[in-house]
C-alpha positions as CSV (number, residue, x, y, z in Angstrom):
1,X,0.6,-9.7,-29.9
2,X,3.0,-8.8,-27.5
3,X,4.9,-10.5,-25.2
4,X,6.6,-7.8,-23.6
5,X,6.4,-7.8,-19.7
6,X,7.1,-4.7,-17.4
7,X,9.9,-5.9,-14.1
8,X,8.6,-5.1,-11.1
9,X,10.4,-2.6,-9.5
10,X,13.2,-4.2,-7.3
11,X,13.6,-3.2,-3.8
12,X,15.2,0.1,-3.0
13,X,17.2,1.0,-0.1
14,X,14.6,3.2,1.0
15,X,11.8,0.5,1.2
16,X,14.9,-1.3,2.6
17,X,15.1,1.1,5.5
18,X,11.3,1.6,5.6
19,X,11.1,-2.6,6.2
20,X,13.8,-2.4,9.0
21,X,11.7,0.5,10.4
22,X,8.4,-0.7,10.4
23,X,9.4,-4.5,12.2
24,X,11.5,-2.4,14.6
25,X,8.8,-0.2,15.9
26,X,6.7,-2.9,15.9
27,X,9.0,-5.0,18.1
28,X,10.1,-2.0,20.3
29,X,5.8,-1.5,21.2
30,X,6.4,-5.2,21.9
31,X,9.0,-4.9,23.9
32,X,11.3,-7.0,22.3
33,X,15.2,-5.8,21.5
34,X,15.8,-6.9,17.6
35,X,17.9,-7.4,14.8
36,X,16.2,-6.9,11.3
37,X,17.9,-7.7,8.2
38,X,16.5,-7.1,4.5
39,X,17.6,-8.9,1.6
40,X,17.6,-7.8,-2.2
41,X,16.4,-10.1,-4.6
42,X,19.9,-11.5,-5.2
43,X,20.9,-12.2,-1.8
44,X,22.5,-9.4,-1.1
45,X,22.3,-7.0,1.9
46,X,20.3,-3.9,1.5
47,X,19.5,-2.8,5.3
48,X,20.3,-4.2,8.7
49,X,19.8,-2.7,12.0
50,X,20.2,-4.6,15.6
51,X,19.1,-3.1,18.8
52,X,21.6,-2.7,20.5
53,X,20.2,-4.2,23.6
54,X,19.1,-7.3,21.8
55,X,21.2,-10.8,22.3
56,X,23.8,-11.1,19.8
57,X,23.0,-13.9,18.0
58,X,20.0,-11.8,17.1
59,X,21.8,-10.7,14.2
60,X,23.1,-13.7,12.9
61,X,19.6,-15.3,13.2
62,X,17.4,-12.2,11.6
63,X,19.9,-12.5,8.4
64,X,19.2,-16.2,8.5
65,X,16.1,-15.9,8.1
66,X,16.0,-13.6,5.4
67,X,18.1,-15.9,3.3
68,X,16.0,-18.6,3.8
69,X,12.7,-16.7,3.1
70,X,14.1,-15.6,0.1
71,X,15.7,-19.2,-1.3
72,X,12.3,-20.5,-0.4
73,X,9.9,-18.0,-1.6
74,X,8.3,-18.6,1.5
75,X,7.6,-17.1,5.6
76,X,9.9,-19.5,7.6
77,X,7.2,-19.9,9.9
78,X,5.4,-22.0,7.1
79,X,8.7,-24.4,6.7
80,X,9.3,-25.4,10.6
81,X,7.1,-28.7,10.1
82,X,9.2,-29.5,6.4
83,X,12.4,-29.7,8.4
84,X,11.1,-32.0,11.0
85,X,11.7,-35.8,10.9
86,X,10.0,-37.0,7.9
87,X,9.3,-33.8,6.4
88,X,9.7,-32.6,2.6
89,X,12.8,-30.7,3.6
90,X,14.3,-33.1,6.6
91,X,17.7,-33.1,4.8
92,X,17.8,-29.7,3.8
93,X,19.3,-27.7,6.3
94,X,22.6,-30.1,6.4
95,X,22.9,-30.7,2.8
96,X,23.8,-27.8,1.7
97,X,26.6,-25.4,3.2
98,X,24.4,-22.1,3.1
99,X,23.0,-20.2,6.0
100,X,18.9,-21.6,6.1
101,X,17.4,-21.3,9.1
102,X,13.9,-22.6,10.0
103,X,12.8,-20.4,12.7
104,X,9.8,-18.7,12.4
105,X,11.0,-14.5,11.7
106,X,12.1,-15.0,7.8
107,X,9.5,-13.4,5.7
108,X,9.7,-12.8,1.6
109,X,8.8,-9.4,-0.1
110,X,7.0,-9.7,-3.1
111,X,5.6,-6.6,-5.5
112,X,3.5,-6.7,-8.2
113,X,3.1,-10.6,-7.5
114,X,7.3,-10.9,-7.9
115,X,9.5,-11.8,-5.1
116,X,11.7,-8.9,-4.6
117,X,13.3,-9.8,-1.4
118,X,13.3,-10.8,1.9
119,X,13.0,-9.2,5.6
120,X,14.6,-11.3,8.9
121,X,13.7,-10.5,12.3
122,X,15.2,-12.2,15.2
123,X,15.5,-11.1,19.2
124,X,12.0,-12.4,20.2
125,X,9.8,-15.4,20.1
126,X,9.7,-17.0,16.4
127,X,6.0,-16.1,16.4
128,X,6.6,-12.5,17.7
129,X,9.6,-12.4,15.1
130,X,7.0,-13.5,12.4
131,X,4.3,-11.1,13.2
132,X,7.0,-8.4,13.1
133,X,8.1,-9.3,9.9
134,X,5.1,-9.5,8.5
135,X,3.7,-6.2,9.6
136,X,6.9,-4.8,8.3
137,X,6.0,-6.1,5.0
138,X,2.6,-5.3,4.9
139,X,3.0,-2.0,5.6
140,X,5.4,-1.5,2.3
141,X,2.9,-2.6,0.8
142,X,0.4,-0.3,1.8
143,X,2.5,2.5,0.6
């Protein structure tokens, strides 16, 4: 019997670039001006890429949300309601100095059923940043 398992493949820079791609031609038929930012399973910055027309804080908020998708496993439009008063997370975003954010737009990539890392989009509506996000990630998967 072996207990041997096969990694998934971790994310490259070229699904990194495909991610930022995908959520920014899918804003841009929106007509929204954004920032997306992907994450490598570690944290660490594999692609970013901010229209330039888009506000500025666009940036800061697309990596933001990345992070947080990632340290979550989870979209940050699911974790809004945990932050609120009373929520499982309430405390979270002040008890630790890291950058969470809880705006819908933070999205985790997963392959193979692994979490691989994480795509941010910021610049529209949290739900438009969501759906942007997750078309992005959908269609890495199709490929």
């Amino acid at each position: 019997m072996s207990t041997h398992t096969v990694a998934a493949a971790p994310l490259s820079t070229q699904d990194a670039e495909a991610l930022v791609e995908a959520a920014r031609s899918a804003a841009e038929a929106a007509g929204v001006f954004a920032a997306v930012t992907v994450l490598d399973a570690g944290g660490h910055l594999l692609a970013f890429r901010r229209d330039d027309r888009a506000v500025l804080i666009a940036g800061e908020t697309s990596t933001r949300k990345a992070y947080t998708a990632l340290q979550l496993n989870a979209p940050t439009a699911d974790l809004v309601d945990a932050v609120q008063p009373g929520g499982l997370f309430h405390t979270l975003p002040t008890a630790l100095d890291r950058p969470l954010l809880f705006i819908a737009g933070g999205v985790p990539v997963h392959r193979e059923g692994r979490l691989i890392g994480a795509i941010g989009v910021g610049g529209g509506a949290p739900d438009q940043d969501h759906g942007f996000a997750t078309r992005a990630v959908e269609a890495l998967a199709a490929h």
